[in-house]
C-alpha positions as CSV (number, residue, x, y, z in Angstrom):
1,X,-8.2,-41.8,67.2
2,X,-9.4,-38.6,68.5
3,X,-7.1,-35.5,69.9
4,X,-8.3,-36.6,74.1
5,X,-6.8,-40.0,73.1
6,X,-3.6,-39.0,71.0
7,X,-2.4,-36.1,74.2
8,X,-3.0,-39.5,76.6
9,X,-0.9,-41.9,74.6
10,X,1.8,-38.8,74.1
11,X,2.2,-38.2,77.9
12,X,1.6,-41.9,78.9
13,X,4.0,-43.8,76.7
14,X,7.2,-41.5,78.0
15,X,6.5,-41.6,81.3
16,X,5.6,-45.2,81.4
17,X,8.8,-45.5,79.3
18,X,10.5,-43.3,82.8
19,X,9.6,-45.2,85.1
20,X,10.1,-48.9,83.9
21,X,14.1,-47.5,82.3
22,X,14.2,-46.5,86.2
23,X,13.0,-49.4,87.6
24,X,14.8,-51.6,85.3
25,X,18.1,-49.7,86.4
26,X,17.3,-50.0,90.2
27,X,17.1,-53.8,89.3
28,X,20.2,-54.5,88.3
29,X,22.0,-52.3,90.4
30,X,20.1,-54.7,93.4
31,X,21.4,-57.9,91.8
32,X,25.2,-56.6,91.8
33,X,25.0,-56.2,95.5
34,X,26.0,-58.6,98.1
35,X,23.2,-58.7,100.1
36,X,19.7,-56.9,100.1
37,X,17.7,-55.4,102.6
38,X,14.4,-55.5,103.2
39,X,13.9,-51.5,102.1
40,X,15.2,-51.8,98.9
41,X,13.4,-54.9,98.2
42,X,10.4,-52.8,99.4
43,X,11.5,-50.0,97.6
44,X,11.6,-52.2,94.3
45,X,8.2,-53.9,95.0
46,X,6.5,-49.9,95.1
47,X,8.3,-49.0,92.1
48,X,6.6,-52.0,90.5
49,X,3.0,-51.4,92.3
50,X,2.9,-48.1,90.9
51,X,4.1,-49.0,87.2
52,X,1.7,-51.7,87.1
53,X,-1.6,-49.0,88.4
54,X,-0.3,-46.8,85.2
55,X,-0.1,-49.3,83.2
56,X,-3.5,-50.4,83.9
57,X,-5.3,-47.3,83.5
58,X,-4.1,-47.2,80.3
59,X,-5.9,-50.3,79.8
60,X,-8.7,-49.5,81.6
61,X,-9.0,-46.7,79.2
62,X,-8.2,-48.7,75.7
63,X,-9.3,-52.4,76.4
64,X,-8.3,-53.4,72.8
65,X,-4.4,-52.9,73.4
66,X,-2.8,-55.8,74.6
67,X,-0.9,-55.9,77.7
68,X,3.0,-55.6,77.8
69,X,5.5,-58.2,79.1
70,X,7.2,-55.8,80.7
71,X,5.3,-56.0,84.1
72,X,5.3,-60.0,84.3
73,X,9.6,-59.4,83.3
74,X,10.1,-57.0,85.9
75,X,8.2,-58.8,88.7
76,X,10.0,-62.0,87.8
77,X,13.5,-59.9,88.1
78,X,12.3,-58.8,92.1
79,X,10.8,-62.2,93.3
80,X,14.4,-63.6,92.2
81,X,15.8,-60.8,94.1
82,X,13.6,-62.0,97.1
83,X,13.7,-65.5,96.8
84,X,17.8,-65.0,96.9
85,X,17.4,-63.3,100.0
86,X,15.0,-65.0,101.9
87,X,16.7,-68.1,101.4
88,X,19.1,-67.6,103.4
89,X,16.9,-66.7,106.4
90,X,14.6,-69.6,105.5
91,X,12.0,-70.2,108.4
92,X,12.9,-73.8,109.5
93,X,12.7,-75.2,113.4
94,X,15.8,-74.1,115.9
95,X,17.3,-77.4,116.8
96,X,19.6,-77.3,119.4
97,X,23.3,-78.5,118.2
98,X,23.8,-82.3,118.7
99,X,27.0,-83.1,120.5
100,X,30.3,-84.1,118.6
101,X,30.5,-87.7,119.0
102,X,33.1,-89.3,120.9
103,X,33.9,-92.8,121.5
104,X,34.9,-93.0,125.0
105,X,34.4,-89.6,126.7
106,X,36.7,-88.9,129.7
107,X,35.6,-90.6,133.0
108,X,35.8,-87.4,135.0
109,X,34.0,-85.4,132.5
110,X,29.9,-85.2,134.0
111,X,27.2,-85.2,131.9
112,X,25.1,-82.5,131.2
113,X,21.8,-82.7,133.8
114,X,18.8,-82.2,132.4
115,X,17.9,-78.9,133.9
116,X,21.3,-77.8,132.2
117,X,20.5,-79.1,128.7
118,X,17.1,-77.4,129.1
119,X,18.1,-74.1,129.6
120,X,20.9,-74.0,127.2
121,X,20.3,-71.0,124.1
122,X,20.3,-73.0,120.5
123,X,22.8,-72.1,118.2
124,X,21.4,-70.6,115.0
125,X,22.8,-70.1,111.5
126,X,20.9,-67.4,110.6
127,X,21.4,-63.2,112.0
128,X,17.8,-63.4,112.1
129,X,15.0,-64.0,115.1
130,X,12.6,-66.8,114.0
131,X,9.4,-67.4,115.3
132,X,7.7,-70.6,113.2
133,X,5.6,-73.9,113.3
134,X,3.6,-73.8,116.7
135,X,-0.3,-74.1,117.4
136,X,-1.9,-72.8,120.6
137,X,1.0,-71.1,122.0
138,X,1.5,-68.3,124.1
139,X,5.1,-67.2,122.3
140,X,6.9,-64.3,123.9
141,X,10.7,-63.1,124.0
142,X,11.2,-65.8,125.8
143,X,11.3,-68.3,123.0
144,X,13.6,-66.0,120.7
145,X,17.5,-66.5,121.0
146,X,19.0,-63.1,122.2
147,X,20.6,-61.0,119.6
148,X,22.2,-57.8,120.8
149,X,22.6,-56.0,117.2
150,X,19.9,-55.1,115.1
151,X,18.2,-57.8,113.1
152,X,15.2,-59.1,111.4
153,X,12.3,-60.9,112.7
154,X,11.0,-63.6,110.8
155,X,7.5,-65.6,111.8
156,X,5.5,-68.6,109.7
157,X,3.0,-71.2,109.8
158,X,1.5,-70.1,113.5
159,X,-2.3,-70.8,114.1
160,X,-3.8,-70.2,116.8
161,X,-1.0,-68.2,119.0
162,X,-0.6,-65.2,120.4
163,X,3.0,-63.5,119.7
164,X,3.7,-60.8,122.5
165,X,7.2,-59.5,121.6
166,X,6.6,-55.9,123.4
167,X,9.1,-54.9,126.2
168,X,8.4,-55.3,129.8
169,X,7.6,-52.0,131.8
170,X,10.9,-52.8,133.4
171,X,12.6,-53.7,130.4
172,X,12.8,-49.9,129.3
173,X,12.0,-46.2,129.9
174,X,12.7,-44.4,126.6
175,X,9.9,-46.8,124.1
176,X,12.3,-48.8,122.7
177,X,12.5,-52.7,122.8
178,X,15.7,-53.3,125.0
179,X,18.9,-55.5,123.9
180,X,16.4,-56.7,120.9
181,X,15.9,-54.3,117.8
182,X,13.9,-55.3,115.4
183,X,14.7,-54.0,111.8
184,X,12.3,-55.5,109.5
185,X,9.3,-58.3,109.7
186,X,8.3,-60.8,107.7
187,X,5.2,-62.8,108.1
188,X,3.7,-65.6,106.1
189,X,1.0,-68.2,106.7
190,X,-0.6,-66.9,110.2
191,X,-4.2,-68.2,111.0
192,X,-6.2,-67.5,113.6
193,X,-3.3,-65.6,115.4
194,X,-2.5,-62.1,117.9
195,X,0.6,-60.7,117.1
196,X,2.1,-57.6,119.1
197,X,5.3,-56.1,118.7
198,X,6.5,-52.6,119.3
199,X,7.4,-50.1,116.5
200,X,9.9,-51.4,114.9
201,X,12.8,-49.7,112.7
202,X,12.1,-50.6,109.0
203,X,9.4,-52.3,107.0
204,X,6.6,-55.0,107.6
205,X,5.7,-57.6,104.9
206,X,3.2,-60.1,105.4
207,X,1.7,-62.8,103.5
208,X,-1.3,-65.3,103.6
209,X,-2.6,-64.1,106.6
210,X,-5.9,-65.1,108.3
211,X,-8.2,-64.2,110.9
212,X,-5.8,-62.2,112.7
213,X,-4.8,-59.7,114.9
214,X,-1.9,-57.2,114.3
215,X,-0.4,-54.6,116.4
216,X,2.5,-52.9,114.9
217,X,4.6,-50.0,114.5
218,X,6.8,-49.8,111.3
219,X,8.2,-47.3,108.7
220,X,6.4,-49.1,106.1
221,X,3.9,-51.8,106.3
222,X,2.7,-53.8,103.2
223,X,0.4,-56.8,103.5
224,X,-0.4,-59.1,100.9
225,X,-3.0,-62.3,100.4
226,X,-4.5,-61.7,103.3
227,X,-8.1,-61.7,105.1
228,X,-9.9,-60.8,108.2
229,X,-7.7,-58.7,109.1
230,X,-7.5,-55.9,112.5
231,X,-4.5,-54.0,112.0
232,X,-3.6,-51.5,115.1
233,X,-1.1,-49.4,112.9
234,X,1.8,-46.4,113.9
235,X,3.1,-45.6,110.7
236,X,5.1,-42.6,109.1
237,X,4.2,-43.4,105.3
238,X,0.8,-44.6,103.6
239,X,0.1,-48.9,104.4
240,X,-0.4,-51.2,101.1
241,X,-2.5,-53.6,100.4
242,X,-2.9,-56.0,98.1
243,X,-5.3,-58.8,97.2
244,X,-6.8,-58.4,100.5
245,X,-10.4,-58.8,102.1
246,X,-12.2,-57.5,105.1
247,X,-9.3,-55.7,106.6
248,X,-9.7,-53.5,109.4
249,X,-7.8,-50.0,110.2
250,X,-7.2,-48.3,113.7
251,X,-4.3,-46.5,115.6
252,X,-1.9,-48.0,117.9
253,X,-2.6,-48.3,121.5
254,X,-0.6,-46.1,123.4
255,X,-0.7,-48.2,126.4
256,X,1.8,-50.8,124.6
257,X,4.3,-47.8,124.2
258,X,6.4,-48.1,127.3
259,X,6.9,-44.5,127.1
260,X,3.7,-42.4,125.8
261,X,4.8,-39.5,127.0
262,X,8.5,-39.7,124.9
263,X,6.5,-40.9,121.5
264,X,5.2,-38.3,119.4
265,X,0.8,-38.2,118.6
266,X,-0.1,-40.9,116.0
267,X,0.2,-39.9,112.6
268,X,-3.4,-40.2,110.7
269,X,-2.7,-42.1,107.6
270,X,-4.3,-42.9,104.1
271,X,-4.7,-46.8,103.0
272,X,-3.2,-47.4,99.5
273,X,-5.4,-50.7,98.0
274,X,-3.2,-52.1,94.7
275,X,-6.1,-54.3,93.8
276,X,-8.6,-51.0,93.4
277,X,-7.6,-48.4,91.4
278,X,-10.7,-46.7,90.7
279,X,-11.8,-43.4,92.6
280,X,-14.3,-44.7,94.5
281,X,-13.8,-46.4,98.2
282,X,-12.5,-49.6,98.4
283,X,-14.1,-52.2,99.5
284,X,-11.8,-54.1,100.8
285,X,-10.8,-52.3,103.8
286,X,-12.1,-50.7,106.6
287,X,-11.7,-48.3,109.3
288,X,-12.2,-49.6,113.2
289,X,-15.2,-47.7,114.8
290,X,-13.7,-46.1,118.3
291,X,-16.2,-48.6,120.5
292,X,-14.2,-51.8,118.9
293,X,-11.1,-50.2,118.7
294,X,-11.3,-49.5,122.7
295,X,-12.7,-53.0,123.6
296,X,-10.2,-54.6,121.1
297,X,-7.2,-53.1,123.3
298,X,-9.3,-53.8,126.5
299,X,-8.9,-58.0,125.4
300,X,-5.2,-57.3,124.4
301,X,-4.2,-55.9,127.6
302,X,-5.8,-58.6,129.4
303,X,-3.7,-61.7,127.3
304,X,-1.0,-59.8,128.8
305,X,-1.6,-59.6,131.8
306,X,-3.0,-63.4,132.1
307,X,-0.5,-65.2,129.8
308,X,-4.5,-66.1,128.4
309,X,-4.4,-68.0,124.9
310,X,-7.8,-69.6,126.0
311,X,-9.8,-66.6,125.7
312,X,-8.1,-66.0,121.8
313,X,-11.1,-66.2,119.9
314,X,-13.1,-63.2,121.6
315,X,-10.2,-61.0,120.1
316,X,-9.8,-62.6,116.7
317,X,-12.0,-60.7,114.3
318,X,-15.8,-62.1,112.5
């Protein structure tokens, strides 16, 4: 072994050695606690991302050494930690309660008219706002049950919808997103889908998406097994992808801030691709030229204004 390769196996193997003992630590000290939230599950997940890059430059740079367990333990440890979690928010339908059962109801008690029974807000188990399991739907906060405190927002198996969560210009004058704050989203299985929300508090994590649109604002965004992809991001930090295709980067509109003037400019940021790690470009992103980006939010202002899910497909990226 020459002396290049001896000093790069004497700095790699203690900091490797660092940073699993530290992520190892972080671990456990998430399975003691009660609950989790999506940050520190976050938190643990770019701990992991970043291990596994050094890990794989080192074998990038000696083929012949055999890869360590240690990577497949420690992502087994955090998908138990995020299967625990997200089972208890698990994306299921919102049935409305069924009444308790009575064998012979009082005579002067009326029954419920229909109007009544229609308009009554479904009880839900969960803290969380759940959006799942509709096709060709125009879904806005309309179909969400109110929650006054802070909460996440969970959304599955949509195709074909468009998802307008941002406030009305009525609803608020400071940018925020009224009586509902959103603290973290999670997205899985979306095909063929537009889906605007305001910026939101925490993170974004998405999952098996397809030909969609997103228009977001988050602390942290991280999107997974995805493809076809136009993101319109407001971020503070560096977005993450992995095991993504065709993906497409722009800035947030300011038109969907319901106060531009009170939000700060947009914040250029880098793209961070888990499935490149060489120096060159990746090719699995892109940046929006300014001509789509403005006839993009040209087609996204007009759903809004029309309630349109006809015209879906003109938006929905090639």
């Amino acid at each position: 072994m020459d002396n290049s390769n001896w000093t790069f196996l004497q700095t790699f193997t203690p900091e490797f050695q660092a940073m699993r003992s530290d992520l190892d630590s972080k671990v456990a000290a998430a399975k003691a606690l009660p609950s989790l939230s999506p940050d520190t599950l976050n938190e643990l997940s770019v701990l992991l991302a970043k291990a596994t890059k050094l890990l794989l430059m080192q074998l990038a740079r000696y083929p012949h050494m055999t890869r360590s367990s240690t990577r497949s333990n420690l992502e087994k440890s955090i998908e138990t930690l995020r299967a625990a979690n997200v089972a208890k928010p698990k994306f299921a339908f919102k049935r409305k309660p069924k009444p308790p059962a009575s064998a012979s109801p009082p005579a002067s008690t009326p029954k419920a008219s229909p109007a009544r029974t229609a308009t009554s807000t479904p009880l839900s188990t969960s803290t969380n706002l759940v959006l799942s399991t509709h096709t060709h739907k125009y879904l806005t906060r309309s179909d969400l049950t109110d929650h006054p405190q802070q909460t996440d927002l969970a959304i599955s198996d949509l195709d074909f919808c468009i998802i307008d969560l941002l406030p009305s210009s009525t609803t608020t004058n400071d940018g925020s997103s009224g009586n509902m704050i959103i603290s973290a989203l999670h997205a899985r299985n979306l095909t063929n889908c537009v889906l605007l929300l305001p910026v939101i508090e925490g993170s974004a994590l998405l999952h098996d998406l397809s030909q969609c649109v997103i228009v977001l604002g988050s602390h942290q965004f991280r999107m997974h097994s995805s493809k076809n992809i136009d993101v319109l991001l407001s971020i503070s930090s560096n977005p993450i992808i992995e095991d993504c295709h065709s993906i497409r980067f722009a800035q947030y509109p300011e038109i969907f801030l319901a106060s531009p003037e009170g939000n700060k400019e947009s914040t250029p940021f880098s793209v961070q691709d888990f499935s490149h790690i060489r120096p060159t470009p990746s090719p699995h992103y892109s940046w929006m030229t300014s001509e789509s980006h403005s006839n993009l939010i040209q087609q996204l202002v007009s759903f809004r204004a029309k309630a349109d899910i006809m015209g879906i497909n003109d938006a929905l990226p090639q």
